[in-house]
N, C-alpha and C positions, 0 to 999 in steps of 0.2 A: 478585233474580237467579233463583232457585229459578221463581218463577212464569213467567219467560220461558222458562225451559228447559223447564218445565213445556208452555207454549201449544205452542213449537216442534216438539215430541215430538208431541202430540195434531194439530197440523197436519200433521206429516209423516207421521203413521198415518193420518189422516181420508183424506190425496188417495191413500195407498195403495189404504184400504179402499172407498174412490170410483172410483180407477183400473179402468181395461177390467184384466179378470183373465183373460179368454181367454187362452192362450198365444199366441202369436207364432209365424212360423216361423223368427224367428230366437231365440228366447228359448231355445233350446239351446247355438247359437253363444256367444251374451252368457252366459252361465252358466260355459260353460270360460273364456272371456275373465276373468271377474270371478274366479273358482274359482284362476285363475295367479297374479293377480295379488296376491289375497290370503295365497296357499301363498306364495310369493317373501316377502311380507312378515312369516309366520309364520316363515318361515326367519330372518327376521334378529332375532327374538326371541330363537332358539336360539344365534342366533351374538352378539348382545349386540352388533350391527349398527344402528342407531338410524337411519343414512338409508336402509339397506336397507326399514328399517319403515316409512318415512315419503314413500318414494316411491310409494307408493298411494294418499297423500293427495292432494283437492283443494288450492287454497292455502288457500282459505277453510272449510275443513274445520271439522267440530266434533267432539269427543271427549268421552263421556260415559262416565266410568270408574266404577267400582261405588265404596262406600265412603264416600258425602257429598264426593265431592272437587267443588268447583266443574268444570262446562263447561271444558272446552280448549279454543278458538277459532285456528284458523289456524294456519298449518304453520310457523311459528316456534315456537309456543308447543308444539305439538305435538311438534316435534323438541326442547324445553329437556324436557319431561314425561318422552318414553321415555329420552334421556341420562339424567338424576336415574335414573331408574327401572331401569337397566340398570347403573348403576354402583351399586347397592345389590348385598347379600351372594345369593348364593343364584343359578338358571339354570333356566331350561325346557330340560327333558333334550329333551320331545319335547311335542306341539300334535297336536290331531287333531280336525277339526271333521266336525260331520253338516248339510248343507240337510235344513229343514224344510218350505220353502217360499223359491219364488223367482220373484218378479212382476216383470216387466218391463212400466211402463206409458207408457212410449212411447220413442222412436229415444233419446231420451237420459239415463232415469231407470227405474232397475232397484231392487227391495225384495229382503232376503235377510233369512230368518228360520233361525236355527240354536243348535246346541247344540255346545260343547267340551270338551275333555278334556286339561288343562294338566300332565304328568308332570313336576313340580317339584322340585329338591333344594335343600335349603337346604345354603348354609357351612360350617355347623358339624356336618353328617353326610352320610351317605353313602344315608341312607335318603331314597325316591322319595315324594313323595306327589301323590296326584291332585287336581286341583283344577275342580271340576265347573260348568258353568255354560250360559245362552243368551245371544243374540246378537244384533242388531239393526243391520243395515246397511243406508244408504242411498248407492246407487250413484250417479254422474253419468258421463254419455260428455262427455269434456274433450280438446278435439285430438286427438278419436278413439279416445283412451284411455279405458279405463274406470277410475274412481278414487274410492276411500271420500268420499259428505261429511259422515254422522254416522254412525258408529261407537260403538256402545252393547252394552254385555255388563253381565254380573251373575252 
């Protein structure tokens, strides 16, 4: 499995790094589209919101969590993950992401490269800690929506 996720990753960065990189005149537009859509679904992190989160997903979505956790695959599986995950102790106070880079390489597949900032409290105190990390999103226009279909941080 490792090795597939492996190919998949290096394929989905290869057509990025292959992709026209010019900007777009609309690859502003698609940026706040994708930027909403995401912030909506960082909102329901904080709110311990689990379809709030998962309405950004494609169905066929993949989720690639840090940790050695196996691929998440499809928005079932993706909505049992953040449930488990949201019903554990502890809350994101607050999320606060930076674009590093953001390729749109044609009408219906967008690249986002970025960095987070997860203001956590655990259960058992009152005290905040920050939890630091990058990001790796690959966009699809779906029924004209924009909507994660790999999703990868660390």
């Amino acid at each position: 499995m490792k090795t597939s996720t492996t190919f998949v990753l290096l394929l989905s960065l290869s057509s990025w790094a292959c992709s026209s990189i010019e900007p777009n005149e609309d690859a502003e537009t698609i940026f706040k589209q994708t930027k909403a859509a995401n912030d909506s679904s960082l909102q329901g992190h904080i709110e311990k919101d689990a379809e709030k989160i998962i309405a950004v997903y494609t169905d066929d979505a993949i989720v690639l969590p840090p940790g050695g956790v196996k691929p998440i695959v499809g928005i079932d599986s993706i909505r049992k993950y953040y449930q488990q995950n949201l019903a554990g102790s502890g809350r994101s106070v607050s999320i606060k992401t930076e674009n590093i880079r953001f390729d749109v390489s044609s009408e219906t597949d967008a690249t986002e490269l970025g960095r987070y900032v997860i203001d956590y409290q655990a259960s058992d105190t009152s005290a905040v800690t920050p939890i630091k990390g990058e990001m790796l999103i690959v966009w699809k226009k779906v029924d004209g929506q924009w909507k994660i279909y790999l999703d990868m941080w660390h």
